[in-house]
C-alpha positions as CSV (number, residue, x, y, z in Angstrom):
1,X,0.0,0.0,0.0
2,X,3.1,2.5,0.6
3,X,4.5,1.8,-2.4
4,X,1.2,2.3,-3.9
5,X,0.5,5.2,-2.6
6,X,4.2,6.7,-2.6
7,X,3.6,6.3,-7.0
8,X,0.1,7.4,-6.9
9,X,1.9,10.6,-5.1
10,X,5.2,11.3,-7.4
11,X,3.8,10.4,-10.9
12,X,0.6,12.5,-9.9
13,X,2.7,15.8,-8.4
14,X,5.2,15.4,-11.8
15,X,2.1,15.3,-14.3
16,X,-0.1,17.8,-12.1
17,X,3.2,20.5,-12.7
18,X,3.6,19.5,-16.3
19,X,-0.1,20.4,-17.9
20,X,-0.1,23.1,-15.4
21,X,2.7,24.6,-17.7
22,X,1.0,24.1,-20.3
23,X,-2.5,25.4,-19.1
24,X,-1.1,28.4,-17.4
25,X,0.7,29.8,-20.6
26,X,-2.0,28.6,-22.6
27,X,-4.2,30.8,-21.2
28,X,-2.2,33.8,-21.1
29,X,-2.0,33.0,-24.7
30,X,-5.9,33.5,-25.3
31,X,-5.8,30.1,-26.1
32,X,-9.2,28.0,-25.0
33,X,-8.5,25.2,-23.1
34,X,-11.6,22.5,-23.3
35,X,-9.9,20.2,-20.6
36,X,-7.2,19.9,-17.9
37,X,-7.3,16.2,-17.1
38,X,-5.1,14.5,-14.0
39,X,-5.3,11.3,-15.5
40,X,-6.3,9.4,-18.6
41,X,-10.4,8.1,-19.5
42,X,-12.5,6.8,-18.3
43,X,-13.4,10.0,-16.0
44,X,-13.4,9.2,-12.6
45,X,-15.0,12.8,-11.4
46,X,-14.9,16.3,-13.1
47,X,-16.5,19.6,-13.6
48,X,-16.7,22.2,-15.6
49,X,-15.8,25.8,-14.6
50,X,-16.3,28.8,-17.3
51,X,-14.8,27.1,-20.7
52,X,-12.7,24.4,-19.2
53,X,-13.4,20.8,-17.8
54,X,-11.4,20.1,-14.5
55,X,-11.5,15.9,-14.5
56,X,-9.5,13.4,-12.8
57,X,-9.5,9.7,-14.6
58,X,-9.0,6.4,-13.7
59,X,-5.9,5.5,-15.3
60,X,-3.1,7.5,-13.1
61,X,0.2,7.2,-15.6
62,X,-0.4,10.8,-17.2
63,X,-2.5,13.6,-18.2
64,X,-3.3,16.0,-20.7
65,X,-4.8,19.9,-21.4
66,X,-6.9,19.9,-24.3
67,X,-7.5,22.9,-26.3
68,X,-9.1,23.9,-28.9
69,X,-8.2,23.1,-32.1
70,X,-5.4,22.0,-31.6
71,X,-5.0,18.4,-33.1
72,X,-7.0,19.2,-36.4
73,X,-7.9,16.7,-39.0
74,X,-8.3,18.2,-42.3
75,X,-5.5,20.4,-44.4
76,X,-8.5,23.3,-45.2
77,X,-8.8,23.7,-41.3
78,X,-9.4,27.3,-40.9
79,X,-8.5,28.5,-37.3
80,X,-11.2,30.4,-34.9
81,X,-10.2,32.6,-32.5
82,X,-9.2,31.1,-29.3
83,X,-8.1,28.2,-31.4
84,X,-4.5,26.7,-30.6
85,X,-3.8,27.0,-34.6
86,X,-4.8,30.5,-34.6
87,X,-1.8,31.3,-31.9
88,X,1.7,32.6,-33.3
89,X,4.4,29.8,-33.7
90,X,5.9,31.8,-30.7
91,X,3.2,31.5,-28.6
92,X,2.5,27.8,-29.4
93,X,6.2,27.2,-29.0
94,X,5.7,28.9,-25.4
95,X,2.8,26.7,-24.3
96,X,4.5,23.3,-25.7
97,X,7.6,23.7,-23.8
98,X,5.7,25.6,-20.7
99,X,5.3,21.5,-19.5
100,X,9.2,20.6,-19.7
101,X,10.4,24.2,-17.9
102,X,7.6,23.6,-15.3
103,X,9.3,20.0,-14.5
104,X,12.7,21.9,-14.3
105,X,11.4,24.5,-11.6
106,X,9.8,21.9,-10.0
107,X,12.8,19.4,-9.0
108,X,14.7,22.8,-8.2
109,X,11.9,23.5,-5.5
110,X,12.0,20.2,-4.9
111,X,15.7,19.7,-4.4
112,X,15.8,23.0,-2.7
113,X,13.4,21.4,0.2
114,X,15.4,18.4,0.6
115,X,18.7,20.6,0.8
116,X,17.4,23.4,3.4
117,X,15.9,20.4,5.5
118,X,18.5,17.9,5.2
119,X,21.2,19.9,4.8
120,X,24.3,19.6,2.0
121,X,25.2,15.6,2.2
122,X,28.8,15.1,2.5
123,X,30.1,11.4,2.4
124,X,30.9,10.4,5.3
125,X,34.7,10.0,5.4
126,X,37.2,7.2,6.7
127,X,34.1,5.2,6.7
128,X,32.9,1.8,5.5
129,X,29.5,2.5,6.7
130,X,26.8,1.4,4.6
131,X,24.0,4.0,4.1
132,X,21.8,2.7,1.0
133,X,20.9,-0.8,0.1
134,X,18.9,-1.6,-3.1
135,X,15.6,-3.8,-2.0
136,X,16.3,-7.4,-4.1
137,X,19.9,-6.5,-4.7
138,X,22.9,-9.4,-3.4
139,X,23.7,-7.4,-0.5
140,X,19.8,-6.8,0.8
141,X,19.3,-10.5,0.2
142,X,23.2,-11.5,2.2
143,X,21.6,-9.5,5.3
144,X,23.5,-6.3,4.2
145,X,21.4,-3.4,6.2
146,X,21.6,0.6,6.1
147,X,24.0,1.4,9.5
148,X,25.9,-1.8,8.4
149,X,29.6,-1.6,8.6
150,X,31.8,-3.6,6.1
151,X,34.9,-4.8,8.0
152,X,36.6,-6.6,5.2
153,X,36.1,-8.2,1.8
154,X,37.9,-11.6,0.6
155,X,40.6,-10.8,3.5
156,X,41.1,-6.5,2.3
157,X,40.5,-4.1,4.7
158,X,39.3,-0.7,3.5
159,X,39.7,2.9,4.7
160,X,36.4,4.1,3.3
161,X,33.6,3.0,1.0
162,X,35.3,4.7,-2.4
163,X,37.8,1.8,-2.0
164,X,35.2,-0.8,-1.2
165,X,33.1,0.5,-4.5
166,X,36.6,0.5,-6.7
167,X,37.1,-3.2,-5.4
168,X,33.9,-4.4,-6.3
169,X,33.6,-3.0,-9.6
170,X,36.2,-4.8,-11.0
171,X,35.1,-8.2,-10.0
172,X,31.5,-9.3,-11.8
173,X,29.6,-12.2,-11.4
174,X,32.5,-13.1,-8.5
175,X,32.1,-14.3,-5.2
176,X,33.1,-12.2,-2.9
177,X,33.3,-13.2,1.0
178,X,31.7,-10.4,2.8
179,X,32.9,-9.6,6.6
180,X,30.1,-7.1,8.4
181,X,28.9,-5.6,11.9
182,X,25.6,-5.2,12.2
183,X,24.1,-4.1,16.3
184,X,27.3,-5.5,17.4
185,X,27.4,-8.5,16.1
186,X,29.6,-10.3,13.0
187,X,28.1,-11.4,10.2
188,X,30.3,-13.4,7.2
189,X,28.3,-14.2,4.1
190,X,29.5,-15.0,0.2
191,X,27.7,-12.7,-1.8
192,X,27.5,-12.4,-5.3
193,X,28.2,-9.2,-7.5
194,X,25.9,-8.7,-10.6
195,X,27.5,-8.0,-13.7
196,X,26.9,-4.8,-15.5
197,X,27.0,-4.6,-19.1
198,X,28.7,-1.7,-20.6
199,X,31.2,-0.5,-23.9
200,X,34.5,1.5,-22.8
201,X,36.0,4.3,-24.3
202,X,37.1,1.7,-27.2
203,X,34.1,0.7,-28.1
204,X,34.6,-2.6,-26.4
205,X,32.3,-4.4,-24.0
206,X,33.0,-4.2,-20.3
207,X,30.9,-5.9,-17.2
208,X,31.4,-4.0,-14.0
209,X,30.7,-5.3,-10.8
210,X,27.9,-4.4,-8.0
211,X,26.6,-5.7,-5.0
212,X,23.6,-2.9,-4.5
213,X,24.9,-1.1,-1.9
214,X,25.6,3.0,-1.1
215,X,27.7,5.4,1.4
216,X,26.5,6.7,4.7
217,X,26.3,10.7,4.4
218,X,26.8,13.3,6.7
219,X,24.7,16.7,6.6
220,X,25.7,20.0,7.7
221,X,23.1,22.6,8.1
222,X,23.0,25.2,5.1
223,X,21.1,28.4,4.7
224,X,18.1,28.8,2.0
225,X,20.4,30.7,-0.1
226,X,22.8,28.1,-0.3
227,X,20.0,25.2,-0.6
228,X,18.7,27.2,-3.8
229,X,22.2,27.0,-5.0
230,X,22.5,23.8,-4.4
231,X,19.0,22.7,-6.1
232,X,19.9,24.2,-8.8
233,X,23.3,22.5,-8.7
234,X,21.8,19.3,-8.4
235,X,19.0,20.4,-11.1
236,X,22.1,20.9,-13.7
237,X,23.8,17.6,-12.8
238,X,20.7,15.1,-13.1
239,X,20.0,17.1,-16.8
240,X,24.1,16.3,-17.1
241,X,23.5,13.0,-16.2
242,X,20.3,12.6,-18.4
243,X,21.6,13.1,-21.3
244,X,24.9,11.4,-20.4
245,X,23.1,8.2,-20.5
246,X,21.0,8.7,-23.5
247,X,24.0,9.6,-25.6
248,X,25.6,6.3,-24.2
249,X,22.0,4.5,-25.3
250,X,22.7,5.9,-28.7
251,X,26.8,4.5,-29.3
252,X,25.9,1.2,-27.7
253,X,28.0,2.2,-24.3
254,X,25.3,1.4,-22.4
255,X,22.5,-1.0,-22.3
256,X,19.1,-0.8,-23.0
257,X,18.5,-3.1,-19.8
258,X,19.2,-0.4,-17.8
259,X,15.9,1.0,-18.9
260,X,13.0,1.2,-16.3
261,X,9.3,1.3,-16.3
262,X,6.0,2.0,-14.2
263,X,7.0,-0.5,-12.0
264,X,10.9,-0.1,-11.4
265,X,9.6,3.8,-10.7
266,X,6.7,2.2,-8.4
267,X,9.8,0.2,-6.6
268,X,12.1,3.1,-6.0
269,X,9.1,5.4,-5.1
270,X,8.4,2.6,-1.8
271,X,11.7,2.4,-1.2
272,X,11.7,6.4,-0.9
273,X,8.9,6.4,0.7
274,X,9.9,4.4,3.7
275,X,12.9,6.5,4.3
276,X,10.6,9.3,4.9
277,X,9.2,12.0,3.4
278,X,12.5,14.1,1.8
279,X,13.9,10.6,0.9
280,X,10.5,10.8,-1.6
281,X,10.6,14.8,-2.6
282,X,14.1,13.8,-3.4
283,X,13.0,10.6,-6.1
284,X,10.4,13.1,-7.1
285,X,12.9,16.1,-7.9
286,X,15.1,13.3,-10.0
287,X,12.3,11.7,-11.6
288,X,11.3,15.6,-12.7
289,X,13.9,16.2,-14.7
290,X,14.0,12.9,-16.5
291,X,10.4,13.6,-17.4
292,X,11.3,17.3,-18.9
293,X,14.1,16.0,-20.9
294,X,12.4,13.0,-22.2
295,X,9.6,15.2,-22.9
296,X,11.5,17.8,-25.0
297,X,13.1,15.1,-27.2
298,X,12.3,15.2,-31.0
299,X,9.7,12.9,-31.1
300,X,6.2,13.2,-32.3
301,X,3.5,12.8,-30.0
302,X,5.8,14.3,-27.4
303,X,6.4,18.0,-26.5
304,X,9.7,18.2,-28.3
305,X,8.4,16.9,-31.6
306,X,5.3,19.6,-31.4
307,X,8.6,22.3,-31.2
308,X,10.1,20.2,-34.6
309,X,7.0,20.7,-36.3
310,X,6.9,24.4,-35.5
311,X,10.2,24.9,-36.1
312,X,9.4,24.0,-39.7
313,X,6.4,25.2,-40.1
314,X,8.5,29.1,-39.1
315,X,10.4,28.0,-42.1
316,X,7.9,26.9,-44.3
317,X,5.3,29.9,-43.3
318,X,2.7,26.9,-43.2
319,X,1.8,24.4,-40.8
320,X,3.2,21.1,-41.6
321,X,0.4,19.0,-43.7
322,X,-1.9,17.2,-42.1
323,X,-0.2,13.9,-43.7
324,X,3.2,14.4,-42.9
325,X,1.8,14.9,-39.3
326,X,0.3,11.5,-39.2
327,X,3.1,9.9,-40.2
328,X,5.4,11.4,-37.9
329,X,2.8,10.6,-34.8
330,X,2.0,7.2,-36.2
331,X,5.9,6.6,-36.1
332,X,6.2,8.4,-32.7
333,X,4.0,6.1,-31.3
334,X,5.4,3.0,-32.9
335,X,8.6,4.1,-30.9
336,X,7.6,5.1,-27.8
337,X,5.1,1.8,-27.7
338,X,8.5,-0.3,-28.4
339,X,9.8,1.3,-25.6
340,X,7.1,0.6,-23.1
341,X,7.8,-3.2,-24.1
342,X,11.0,-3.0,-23.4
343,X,11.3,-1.0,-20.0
344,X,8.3,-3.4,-19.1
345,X,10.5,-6.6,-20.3
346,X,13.0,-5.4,-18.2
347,X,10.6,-4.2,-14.5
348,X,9.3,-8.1,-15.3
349,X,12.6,-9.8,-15.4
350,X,13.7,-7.4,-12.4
351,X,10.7,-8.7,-10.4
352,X,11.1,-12.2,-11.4
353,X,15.0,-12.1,-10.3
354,X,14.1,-9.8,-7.5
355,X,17.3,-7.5,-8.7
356,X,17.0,-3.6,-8.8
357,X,20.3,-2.8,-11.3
């Protein structure tokens, strides 16, 4: 039920921000908007205020605004006033990326919350501490537990957990013979690192090693100023990160199994959740910017390939025909529907393995 709830929560709050962009500038635009929906059909409850239906619907992985003509179906279309169409390219342009930049302020509010309350982590240092486990990784399933304290591996002693991680990473699908305290006690347990598939620098295929495990932090108080700074800090470096890994998606640097779905967000949203509250503001501020960048790339259907099409129809001086636009969607959707089988593939075999990679 937390983990349930803890999705419900995140995926709502992210989508909730994202239309909002694009119904606030929207209307500043003069742009009707017929429906602001939480939510996809069937409606679960609604109502309408002035020109606009406020509805919530059953199906809780999205949500749209709907204005007015805005996906039109015949080349001869002539736009009415109020009508999307009959909006500048600039202002359209405005209202289509209004969702991605609302995403972006968001995780810095976000980040900026868990900062100023948390304070600026530092990891802890001369410390083998364990601070994170992944739930179904080798080291959750050995015993491995947040506050454990690793006291040796195969016979090596370590002076903190950047040695412990360097170690590890170099040894997949090893055994490795795991000395831990845990409340006082020693624990010894073989534990088996998962092998992570990968392509170098060369171009060659590496494996790297991981037992699911994280550093112990400590936080030193900040003050808001430096918190903003901070969430915006962190803001730039998940983008950084972001696109990082798509470009490594692209050469074939990194695998596609990496990819995670409705489920593997479900998963990570518990886990957040039962950390507390900031543990789950600070999933949601991550999971905010992955939603505005994958949003804002050039594909139709998605915000970024409404931009392409404007783009050329400011080049063109005319819309894009109706045709071409089908296409293009038709082939949007063909992709991002291959997607969904794939990040779902992968949540399945993660459930059925019990691994979180």
């Amino acid at each position: 039920m937390t983990t349930l709830i803890a999705f419900v929560f995140v995926l709502g709050l992210l989508v909730f921000v994202h239309e909002l962009g694009h119904f606030i500038v929207a209307k500043k635009a003069g742009i009707r908007v017929e429906r602001f929906s939480l939510g996809f059909p069937p409606k679960l409850i609604g109502k309408k205020v002035g020109e606009t239906e406020y509805m919530i619907g059953i199906v809780p992985l999205g949500g749209y605004v709907k204005m007015s003509g805005e996906n039109i179906t015949e080349d001869n279309y002539v736009p009415q006033p109020g009508d999307f169409m009959a909006s500048s390219v600039l202002k359209r342009s405005l209202v289509i990326l209004a969702g991605p930049v609302m995403n972006f302020l968001l995780a810095v509010f976000l980040f900026f919350i868990v900062y100023w309350s948390t304070g600026s982590p530092v990891i802890r240092p001369n410390s083998t501490e364990i601070g994170m486990v992944s739930p179904g990784g080798p080291a959750d399933k050995a015993g491995l537990k947040e506050g454990s304290t690793i006291v040796s591996i195969d016979g090596n002693t370590f002076a903190d957990f950047n040695e412990i991680a360097a170690y590890v990473r170099i040894r997949p699908n090893s055994i490795l013979k795991v000395v831990w305290t845990d409340s006082g006690k020693t624990v010894t347990s073989d534990i088996r690192t998962l092998s992570i598939p990968g392509i170098d620098s060369l171009g060659r295929e590496r494996f790297e090693g991981r037992i699911g495990i994280g550093p112990a932090y400590d936080y030193r108080p900040i003050s808001p100023w430096q918190a903003f700074k901070d969430g915006v800090s962190a803001n730039l470096f998940v983008t950084g990160q972001m696109f990082s890994v798509l470009w490594k998606l692209v050469s074939r640097q990194e695998s596609i199994k990496a990819l995670g779905g409705p489920v593997l967000i479900a998963q990570q949203a518990g886990a957040a959740a039962r950390q507390g509250f900031i543990a789950l503001l600070g999933l949601a501020a991550f999971l905010s910017v992955n939603l505005a960048i994958i949003n804002i790339l050039p594909i139709p259907v998605l915000d970024g390939g409404h931009l392409v099409f404007l783009v050329i129809e400011a080049f063109k001086r005319r819309p894009v025909s109706l045709k071409g636009r089908l296409i293009a969607q038709q082939i949007g959707m063909g992709l991002l529907f291959l997607l969904m089988v794939v990040v779902t593939y992968n949540d399945i075999i993660r459930l059925i393995t019990g691994i979180i990679k």
